[in-house]
N, C-alpha and C positions, 0 to 999 in steps of 0.2 A: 553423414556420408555425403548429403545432397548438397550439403554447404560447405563441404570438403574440393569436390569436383567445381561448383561454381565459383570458387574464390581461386581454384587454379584456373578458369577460365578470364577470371577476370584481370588477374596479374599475367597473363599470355601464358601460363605456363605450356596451355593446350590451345593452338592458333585456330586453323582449319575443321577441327574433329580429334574427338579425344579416342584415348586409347582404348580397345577390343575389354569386355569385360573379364576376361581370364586372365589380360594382363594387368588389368588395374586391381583385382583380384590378390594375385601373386605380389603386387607393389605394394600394394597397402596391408596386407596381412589380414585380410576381412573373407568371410566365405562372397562366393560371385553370386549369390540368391540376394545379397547385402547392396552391392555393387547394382545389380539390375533394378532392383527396386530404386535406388538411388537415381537410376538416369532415367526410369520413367517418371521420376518427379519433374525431373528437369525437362524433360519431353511437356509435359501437361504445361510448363512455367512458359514454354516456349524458347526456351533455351537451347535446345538442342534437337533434332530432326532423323527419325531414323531413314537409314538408308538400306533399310531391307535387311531380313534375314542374314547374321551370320556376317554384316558389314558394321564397319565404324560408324558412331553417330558422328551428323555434321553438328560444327557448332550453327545455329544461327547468328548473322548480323542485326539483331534488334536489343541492343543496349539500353532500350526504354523499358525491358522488360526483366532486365537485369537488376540485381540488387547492388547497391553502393555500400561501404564499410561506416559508419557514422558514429562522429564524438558525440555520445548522449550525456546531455548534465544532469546531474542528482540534486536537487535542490531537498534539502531536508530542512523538517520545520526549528530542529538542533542537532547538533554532532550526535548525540545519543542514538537517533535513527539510522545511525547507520552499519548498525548492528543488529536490528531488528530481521525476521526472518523475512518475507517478504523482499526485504531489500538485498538481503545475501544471494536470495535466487536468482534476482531480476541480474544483479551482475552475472552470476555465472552463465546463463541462461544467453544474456548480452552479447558476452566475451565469446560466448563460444560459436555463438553468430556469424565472428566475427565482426563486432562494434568494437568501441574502445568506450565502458562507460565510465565516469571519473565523478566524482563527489565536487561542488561548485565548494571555493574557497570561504564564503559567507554561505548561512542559514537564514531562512525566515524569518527568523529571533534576531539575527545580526541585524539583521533589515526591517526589523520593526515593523514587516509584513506591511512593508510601503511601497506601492506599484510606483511611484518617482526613484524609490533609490533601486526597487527592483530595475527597474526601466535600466537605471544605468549600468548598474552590477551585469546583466544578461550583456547589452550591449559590448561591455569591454571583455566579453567571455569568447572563448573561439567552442563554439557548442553548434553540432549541426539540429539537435533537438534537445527538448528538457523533457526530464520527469519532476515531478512537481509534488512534495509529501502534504497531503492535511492541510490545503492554503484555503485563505477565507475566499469567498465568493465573488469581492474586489480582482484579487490577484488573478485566479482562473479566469475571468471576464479577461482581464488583460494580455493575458497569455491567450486565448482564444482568437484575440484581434492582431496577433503575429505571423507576421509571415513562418518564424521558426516554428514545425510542429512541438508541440507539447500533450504533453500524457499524466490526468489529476489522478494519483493515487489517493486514494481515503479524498476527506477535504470535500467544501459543499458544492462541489461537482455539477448537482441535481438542476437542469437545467440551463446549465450552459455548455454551447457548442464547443466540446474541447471531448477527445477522449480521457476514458478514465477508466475505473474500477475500483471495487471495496466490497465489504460485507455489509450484505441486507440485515441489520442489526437490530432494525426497531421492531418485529417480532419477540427476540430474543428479550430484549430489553421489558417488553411486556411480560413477559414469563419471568425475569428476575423481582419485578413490583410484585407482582400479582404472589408470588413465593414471599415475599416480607411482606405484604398487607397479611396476609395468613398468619403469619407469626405474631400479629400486632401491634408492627412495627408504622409509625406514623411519623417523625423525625426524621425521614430521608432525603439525605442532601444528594447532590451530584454534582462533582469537580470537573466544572469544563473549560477548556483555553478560550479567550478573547474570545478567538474568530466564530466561533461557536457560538457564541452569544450576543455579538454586537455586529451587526446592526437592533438584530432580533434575532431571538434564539431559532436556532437551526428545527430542521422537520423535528429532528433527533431527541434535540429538548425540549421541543415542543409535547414529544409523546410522554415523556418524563411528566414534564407537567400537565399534562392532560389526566393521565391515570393520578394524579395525586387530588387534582379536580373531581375525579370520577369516586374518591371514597370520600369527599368534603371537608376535605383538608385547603384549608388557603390559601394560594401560594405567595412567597414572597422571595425578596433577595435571599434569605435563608436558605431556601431552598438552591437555589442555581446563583451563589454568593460571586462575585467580583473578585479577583485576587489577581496582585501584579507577580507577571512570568516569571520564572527562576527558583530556583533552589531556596533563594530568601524569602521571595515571597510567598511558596506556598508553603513552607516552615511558620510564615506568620498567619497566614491561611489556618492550618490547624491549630495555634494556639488561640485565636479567637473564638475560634466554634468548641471547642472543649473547654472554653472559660465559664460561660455564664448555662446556654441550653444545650448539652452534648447531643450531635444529634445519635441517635440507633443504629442509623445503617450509613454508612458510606458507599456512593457508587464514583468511581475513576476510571478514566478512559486508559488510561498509559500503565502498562507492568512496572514503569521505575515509581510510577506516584503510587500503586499500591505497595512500594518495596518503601519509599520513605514514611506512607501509614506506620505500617507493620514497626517499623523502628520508632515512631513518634510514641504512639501506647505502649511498646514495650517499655519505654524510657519513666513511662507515670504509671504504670501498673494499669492497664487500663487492657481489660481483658479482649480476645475475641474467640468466639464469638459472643460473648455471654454478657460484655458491657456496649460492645461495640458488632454489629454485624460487615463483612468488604464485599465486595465483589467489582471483578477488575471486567469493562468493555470489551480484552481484547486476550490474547493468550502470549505467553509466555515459556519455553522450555524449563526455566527453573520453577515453575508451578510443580511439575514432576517429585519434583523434591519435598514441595513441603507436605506437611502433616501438621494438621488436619490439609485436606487440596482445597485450592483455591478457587473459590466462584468465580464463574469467566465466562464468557462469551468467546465458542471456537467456531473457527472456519477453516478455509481450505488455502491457506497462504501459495499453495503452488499453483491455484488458478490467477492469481492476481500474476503472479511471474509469466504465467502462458499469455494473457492477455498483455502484456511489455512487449513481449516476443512478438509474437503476431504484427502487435502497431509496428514496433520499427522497423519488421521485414514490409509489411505494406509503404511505409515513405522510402523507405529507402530502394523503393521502386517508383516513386513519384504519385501514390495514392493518398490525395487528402482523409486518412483513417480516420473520424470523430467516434467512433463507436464504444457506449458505455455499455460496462458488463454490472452485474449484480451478482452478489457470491451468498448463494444459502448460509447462513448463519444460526447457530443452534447454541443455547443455554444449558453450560454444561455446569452443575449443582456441585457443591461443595462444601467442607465441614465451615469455611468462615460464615454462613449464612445460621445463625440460632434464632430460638424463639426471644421476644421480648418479655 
């Protein structure tokens, strides 16, 4: 409702002072308890100034304190993301802001997660800010040093000046080892993209491989293996690792990499939980569906969309927002997890 009346003020609908709340009441079809609460928001914003009991509020003249409508670009690490939940909210949530968000024409993967072609790609883009999915720690660094704001969903964020947000995963992450060391499982790999891994493995992998450390297991490429992007590569990705030492447990970050799993062993008879153990980083709706459920790592996808919100009502009032959230994240148990 608050950003119903502010966007009429911003398009002149209502010049001087807007209209009595019984009548904007009766116009809009909302009870006036709705209504009032609405323009004391906009009172607190500075927007509008009461004029005593029982009078119209005036609008104020201070348009620095007003919000602006803004094309925000979606820059996703592949088209697939942009289906995920998370990013369904952030539009609606956007839209109803009144932004216009749009999906950039190129992916991260198009772009080879190259701040030169990035560089260019943003450049010829008409984007008053970005959101930015999963980007290596190069990319954020360079979006940080733009004038356009930007916003690191997921992606290694973790100390550089740029806002963000994601789930606090490496808890969770410990609770999934810590559940297959018990089982007797020693053979665990974990399928991560590039950016996660190169320069140097991220905090993330780091805690992967520290807990495989900690039960005196050795690590090697085995463990957190190399594999070129795409559909082809990591189709050749698991037929290496199921050739010679299969490993026990599979950890994957993405619901579609656990969905091409699931189809790879169904394809060779290769059981799970019983040959093979899964468990996916991150949640999925079609999880629901299967049977036995799926090991995963859940969070609260609609604080990541509140925290979008929030950033681009603050620039779009002219506040430089950098502020990173953290999203409780909890391991939530499932039949793909068996003994060894």
């Amino acid at each position: 409702m608050a950003e119903f009346v502010r966007d009429a003020i911003e398009r002149k609908v209502f010049v001087s002072e807007v209209p009595g709340i019984h009548q904007l009441a009766a116009d809009l079809g909302v009870n006036h308890k709705t209504v009032t609460k609405a323009l004391e928001i906009l009172e607190d914003q500075g927007i509008l100034k009461s004029a005593g009991r029982g009078r119209r509020r005036r609008i104020v003249k201070a348009t620095s304190k007003m919000r602006a409508s803004l094309r925000i670009g979606i820059l996703c690490i592949e088209s697939a993301d942009s289906s995920i939940d998370p990013v369904i909210d952030i539009q609606r949530l956007l839209t109803k802001s009144g932004n216009t968000p749009f999906f950039a024409d190129k992916t991260l993967t198009d772009l080879k997660m190259d701040v030169r072609r990035i560089h260019e790609f943003v450049k010829s883009s008409e984007a008053d800010a970005w959101i930015v999915l999963a980007a290596s720690r190069e990319v954020l660094e360079w979006f940080a040093s733009q004038s356009v704001p930007a916003f690191a969903l997921f992606g290694r964020r973790q100390g550089v000046n740029i806002a963000g947000a994601g789930p606090l995963t490496r808890p969770a992450l410990v609770g999934i080892m810590e559940k297959l060391f018990n089982l007797g499982h020693r053979r665990i790999v974990m399928l991560s993209r590039e950016m996660r891994r190169v320069p140097e493995p991220s905090e993330f992998e780091q805690t992967f491989l520290n807990c495989l450390r900690d039960h005196a297991i050795e690590v090697g490429s085995y463990h957190l293996p190399a594999w070129e992007e795409g559909r082809d590569g990591f189709q050749r990705l698991l037929k290496s690792l199921f050739k010679v030492s299969p490993p026990s447990a599979l950890i994957v970050h993405e619901p579609h990499q656990l969905v091409a799993i699931l189809q790879f062993v169904a394809g060779r008879g290769i059981r799970v939980p019983e040959d093979v153990s899964l468990a996916c980083l991150d949640f999925d709706h079609s999880f629901r569906w299967c049977k036995p459920a799926i090991a995963h790592i859940s969070w609260d996808v609609r604080k990541a969309a509140g925290c979008v919100e929030k950033w681009a009502n603050e620039i779009s009032r002219g506040v430089d927002d950098r502020k990173q959230t953290g999203i409780k994240a909890v391991f939530a148990e499932g039949g793909t997890i068996g003994r060894r």
